[in-house]
PDB file as gemmi writes it, atoms N, CA and C in Angstrom:
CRYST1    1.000    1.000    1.000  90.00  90.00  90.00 P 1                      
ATOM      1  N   UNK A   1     263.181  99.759  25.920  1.00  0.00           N  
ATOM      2  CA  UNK A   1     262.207  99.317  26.909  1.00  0.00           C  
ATOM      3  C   UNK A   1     261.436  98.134  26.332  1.00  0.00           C  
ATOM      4  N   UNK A   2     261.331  97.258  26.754  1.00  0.00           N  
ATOM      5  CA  UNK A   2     260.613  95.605  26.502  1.00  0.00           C  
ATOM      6  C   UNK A   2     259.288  95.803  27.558  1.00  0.00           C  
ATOM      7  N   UNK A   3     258.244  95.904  26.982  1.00  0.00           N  
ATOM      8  CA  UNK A   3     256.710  95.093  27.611  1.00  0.00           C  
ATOM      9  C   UNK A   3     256.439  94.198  27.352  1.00  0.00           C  
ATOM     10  N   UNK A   4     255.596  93.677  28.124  1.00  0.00           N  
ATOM     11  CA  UNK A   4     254.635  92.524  27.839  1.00  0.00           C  
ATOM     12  C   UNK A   4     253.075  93.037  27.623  1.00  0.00           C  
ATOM     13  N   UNK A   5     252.232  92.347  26.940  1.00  0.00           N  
ATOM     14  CA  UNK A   5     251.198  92.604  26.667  1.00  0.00           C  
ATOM     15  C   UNK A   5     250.335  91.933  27.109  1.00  0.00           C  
ATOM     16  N   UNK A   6     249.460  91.375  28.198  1.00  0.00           N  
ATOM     17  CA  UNK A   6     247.809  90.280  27.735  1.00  0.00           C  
ATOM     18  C   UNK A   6     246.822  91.144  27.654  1.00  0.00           C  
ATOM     19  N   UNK A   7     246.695  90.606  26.506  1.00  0.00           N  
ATOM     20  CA  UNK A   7     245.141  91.876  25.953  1.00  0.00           C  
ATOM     21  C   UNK A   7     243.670  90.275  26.354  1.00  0.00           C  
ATOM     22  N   UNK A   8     242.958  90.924  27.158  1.00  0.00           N  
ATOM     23  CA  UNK A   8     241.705  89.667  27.051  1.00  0.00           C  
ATOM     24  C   UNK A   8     240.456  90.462  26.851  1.00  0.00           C  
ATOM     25  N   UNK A   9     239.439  89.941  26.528  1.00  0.00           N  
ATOM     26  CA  UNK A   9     237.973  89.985  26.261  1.00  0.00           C  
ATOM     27  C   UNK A   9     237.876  90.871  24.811  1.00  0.00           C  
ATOM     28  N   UNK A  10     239.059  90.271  23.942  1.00  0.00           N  
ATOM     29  CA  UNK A  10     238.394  90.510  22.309  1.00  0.00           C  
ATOM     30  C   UNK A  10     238.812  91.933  22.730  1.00  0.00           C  
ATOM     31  N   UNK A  11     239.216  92.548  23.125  1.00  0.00           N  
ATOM     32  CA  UNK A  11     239.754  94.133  22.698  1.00  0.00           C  
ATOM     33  C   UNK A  11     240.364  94.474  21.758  1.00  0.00           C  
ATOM     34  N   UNK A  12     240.566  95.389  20.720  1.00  0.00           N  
ATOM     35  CA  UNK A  12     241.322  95.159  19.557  1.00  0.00           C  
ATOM     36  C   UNK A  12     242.663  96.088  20.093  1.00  0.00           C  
ATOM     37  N   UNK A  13     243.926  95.880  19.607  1.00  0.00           N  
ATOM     38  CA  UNK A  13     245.048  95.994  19.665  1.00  0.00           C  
ATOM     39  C   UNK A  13     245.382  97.562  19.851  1.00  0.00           C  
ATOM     40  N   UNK A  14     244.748  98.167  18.911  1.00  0.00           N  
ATOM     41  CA  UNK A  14     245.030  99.519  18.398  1.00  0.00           C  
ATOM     42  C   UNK A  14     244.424 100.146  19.746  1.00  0.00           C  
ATOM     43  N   UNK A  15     243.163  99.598  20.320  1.00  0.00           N  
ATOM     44  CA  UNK A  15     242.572 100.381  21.328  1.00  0.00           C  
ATOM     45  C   UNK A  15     243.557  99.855  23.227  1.00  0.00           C  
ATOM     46  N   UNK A  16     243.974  98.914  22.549  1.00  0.00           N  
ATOM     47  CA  UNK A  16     244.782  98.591  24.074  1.00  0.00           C  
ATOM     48  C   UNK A  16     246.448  99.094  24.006  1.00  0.00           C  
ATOM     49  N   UNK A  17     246.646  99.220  22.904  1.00  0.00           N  
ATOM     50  CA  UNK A  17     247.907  99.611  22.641  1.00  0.00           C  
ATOM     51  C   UNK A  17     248.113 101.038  23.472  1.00  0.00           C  
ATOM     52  N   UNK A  18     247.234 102.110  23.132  1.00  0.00           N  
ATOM     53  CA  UNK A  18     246.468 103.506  23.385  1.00  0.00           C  
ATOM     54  C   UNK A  18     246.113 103.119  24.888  1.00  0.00           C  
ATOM     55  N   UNK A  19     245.866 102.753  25.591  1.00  0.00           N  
ATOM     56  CA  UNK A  19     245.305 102.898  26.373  1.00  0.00           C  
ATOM     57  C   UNK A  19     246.606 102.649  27.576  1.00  0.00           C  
ATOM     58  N   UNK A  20     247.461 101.428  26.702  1.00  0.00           N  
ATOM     59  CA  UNK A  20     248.903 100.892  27.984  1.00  0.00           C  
ATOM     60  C   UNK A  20     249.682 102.079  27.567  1.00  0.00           C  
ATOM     61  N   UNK A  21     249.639 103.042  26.265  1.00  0.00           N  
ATOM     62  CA  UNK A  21     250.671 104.317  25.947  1.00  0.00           C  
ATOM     63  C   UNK A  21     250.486 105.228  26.871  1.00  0.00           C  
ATOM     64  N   UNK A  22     249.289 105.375  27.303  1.00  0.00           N  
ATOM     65  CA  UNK A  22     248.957 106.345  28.652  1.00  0.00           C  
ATOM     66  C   UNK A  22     249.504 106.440  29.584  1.00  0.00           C  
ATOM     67  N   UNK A  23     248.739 105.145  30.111  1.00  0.00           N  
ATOM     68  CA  UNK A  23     250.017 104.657  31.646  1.00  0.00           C  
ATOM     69  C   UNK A  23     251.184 104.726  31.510  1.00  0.00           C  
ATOM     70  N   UNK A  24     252.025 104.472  30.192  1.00  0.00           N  
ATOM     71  CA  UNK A  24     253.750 104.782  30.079  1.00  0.00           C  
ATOM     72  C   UNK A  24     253.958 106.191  30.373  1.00  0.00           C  
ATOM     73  N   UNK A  25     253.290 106.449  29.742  1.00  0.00           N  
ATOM     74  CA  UNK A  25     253.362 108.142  29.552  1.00  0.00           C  
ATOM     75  C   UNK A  25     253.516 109.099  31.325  1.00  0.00           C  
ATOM     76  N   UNK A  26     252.369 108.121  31.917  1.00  0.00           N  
ATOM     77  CA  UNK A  26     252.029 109.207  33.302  1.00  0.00           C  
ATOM     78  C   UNK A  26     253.248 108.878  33.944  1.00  0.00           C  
ATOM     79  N   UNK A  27     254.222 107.550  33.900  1.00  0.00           N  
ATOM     80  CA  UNK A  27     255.532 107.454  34.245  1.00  0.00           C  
ATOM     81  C   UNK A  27     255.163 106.209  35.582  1.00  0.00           C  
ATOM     82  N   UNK A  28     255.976 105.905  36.389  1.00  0.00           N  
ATOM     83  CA  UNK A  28     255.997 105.401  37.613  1.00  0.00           C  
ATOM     84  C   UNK A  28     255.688 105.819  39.015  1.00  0.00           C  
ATOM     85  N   UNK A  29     254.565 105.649  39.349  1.00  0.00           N  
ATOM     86  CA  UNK A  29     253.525 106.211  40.306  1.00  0.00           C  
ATOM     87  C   UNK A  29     253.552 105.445  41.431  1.00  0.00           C  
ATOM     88  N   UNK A  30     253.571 103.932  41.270  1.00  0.00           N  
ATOM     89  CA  UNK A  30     253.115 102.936  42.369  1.00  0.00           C  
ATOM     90  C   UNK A  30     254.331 102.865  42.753  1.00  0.00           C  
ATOM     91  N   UNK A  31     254.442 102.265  44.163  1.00  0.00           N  
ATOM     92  CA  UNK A  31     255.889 101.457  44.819  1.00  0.00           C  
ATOM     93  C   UNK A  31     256.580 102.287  44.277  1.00  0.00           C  
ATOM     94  N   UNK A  32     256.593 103.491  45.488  1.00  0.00           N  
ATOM     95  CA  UNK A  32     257.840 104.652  45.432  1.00  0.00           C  
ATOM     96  C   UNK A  32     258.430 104.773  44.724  1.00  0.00           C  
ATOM     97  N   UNK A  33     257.861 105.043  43.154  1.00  0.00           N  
ATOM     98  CA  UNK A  33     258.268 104.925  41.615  1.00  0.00           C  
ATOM     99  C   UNK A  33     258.760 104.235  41.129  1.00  0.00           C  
ATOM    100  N   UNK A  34     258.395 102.608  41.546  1.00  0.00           N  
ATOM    101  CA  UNK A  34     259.102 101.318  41.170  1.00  0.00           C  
ATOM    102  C   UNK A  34     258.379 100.580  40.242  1.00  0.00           C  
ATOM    103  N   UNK A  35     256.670 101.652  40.194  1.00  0.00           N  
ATOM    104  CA  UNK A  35     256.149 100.231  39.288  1.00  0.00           C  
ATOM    105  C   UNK A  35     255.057 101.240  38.871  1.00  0.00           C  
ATOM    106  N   UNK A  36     254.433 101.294  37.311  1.00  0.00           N  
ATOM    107  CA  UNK A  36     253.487 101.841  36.732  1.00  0.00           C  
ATOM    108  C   UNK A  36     252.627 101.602  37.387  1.00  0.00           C  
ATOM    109  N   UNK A  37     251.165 102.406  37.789  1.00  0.00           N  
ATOM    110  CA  UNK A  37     249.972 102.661  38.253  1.00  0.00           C  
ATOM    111  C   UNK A  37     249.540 101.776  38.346  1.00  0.00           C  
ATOM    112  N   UNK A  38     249.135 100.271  39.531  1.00  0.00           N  
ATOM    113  CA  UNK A  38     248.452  99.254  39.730  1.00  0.00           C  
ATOM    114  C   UNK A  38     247.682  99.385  38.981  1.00  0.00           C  
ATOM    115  N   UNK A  39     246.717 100.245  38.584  1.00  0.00           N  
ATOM    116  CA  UNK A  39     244.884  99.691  37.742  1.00  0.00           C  
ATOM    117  C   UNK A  39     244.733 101.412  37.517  1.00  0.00           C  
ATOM    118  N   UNK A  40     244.663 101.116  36.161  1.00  0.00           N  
ATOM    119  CA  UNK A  40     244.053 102.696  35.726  1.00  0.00           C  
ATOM    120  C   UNK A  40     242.361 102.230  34.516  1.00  0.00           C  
ATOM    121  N   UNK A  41     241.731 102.832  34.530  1.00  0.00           N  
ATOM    122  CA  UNK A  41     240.495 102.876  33.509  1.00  0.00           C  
ATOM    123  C   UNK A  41     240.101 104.035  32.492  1.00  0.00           C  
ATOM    124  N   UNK A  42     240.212 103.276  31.883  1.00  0.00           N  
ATOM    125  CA  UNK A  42     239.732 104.733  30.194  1.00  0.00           C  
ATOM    126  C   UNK A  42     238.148 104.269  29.974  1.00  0.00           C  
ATOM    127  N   UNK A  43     237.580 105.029  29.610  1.00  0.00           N  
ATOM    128  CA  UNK A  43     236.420 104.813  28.879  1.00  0.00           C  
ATOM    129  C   UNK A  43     236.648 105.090  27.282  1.00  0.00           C  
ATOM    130  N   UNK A  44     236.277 103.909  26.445  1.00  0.00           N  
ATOM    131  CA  UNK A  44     237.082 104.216  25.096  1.00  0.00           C  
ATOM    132  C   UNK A  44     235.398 103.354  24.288  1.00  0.00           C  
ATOM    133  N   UNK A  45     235.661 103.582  23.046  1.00  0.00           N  
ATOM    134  CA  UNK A  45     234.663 103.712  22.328  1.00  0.00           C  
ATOM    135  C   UNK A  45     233.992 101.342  22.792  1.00  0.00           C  
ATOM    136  N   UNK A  46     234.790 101.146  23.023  1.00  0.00           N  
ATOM    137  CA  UNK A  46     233.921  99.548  23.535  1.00  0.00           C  
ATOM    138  C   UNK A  46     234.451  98.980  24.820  1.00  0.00           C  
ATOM    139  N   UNK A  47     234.104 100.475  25.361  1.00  0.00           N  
ATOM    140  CA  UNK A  47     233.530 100.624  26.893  1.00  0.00           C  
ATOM    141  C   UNK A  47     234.776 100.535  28.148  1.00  0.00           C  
ATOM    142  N   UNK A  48     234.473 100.554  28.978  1.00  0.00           N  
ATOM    143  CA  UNK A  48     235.626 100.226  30.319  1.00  0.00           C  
ATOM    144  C   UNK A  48     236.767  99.761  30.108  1.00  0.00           C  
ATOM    145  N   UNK A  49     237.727 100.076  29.941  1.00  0.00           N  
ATOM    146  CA  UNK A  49     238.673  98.926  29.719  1.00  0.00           C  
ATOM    147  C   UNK A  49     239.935  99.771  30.734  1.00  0.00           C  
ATOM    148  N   UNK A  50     240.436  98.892  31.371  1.00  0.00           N  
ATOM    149  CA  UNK A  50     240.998  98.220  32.751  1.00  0.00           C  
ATOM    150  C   UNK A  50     242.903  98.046  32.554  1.00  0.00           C  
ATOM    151  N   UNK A  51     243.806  98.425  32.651  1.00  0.00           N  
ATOM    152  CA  UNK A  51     245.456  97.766  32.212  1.00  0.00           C  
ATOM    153  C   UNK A  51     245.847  98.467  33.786  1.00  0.00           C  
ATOM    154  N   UNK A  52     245.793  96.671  34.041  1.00  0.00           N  
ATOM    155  CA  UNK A  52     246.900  96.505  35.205  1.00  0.00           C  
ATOM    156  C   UNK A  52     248.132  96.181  35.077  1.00  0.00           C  
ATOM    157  N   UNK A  53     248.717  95.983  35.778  1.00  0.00           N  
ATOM    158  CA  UNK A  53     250.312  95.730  35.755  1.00  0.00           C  
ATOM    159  C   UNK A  53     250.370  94.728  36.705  1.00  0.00           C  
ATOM    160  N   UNK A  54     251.460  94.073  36.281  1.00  0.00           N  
ATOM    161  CA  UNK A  54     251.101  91.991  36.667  1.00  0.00           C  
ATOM    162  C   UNK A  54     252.726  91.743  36.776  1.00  0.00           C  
ATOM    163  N   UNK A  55     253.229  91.657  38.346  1.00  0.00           N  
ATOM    164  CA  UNK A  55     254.584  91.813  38.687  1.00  0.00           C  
ATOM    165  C   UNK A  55     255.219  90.390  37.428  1.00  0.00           C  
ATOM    166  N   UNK A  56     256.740  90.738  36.848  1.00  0.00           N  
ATOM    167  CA  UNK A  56     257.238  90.489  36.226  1.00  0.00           C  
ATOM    168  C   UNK A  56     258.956  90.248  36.303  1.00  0.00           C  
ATOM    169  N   UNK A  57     260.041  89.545  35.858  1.00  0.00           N  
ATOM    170  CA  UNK A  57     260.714  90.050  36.917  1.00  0.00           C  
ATOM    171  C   UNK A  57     261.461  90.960  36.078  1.00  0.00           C  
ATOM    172  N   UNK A  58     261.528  90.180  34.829  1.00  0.00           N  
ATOM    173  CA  UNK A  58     262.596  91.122  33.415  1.00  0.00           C  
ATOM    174  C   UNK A  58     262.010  92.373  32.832  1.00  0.00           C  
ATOM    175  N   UNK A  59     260.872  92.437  32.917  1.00  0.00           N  
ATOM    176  CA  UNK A  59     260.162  93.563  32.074  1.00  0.00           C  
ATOM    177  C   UNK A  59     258.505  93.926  32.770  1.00  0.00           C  
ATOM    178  N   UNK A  60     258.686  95.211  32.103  1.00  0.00           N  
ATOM    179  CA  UNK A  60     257.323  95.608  32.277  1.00  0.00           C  
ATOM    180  C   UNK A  60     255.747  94.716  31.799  1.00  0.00           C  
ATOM    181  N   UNK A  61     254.863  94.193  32.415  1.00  0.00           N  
ATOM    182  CA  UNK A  61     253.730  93.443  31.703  1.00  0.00           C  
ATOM    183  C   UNK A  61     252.620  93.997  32.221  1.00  0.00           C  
ATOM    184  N   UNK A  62     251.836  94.222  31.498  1.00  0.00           N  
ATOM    185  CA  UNK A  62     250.474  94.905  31.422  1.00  0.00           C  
ATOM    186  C   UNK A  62     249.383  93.655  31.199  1.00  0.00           C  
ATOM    187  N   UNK A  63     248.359  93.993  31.662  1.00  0.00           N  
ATOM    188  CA  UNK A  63     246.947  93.436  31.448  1.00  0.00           C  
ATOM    189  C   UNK A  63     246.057  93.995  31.511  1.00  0.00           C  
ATOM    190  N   UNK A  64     245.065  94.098  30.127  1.00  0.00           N  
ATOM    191  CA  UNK A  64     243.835  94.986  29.276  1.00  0.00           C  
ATOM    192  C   UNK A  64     243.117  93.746  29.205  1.00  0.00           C  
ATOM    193  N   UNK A  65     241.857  94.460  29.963  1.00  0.00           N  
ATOM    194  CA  UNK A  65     240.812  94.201  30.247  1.00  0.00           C  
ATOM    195  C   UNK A  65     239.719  94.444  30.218  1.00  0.00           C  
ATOM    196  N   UNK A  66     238.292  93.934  29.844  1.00  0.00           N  
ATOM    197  CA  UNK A  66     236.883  94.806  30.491  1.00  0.00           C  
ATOM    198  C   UNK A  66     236.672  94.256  31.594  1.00  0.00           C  
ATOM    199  N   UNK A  67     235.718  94.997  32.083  1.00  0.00           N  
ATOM    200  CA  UNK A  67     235.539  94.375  33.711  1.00  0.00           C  
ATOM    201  C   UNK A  67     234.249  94.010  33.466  1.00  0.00           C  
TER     202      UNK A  67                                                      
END                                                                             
């Protein structure tokens, strides 16, 4: 399995890494199990943080965020 990653607003790796392992984990939810969970939110030790999924055509791509 190949992802993509954009991590923005200074999040550190280890905490976005953890947070996109989740959403893999809960499996394919959106678009009649065609596409990981549009927008999920954790509350993690530096605060809100946000991994959407950002259509792609070869691979899975995620985007970690604060809001």
């Amino acid at each position: 399995m190949k992802i993509h990653l954009d991590i923005r607003n200074g999040i550190s790796p280890t905490i976005a890494l953890e947070c996109v392992r989740q959403v893999v984990a809960m499996g394919r939810i959106s678009a009649n199990g065609k596409s990981y969970s549009y927008a999920t939110n954790f509350n993690t030790n530096e605060g809100e943080i946000w991994v959407a999924v950002r259509p792609y055509r070869k691979s899975d791509c995620f985007v970690v965020y604060k809001q």
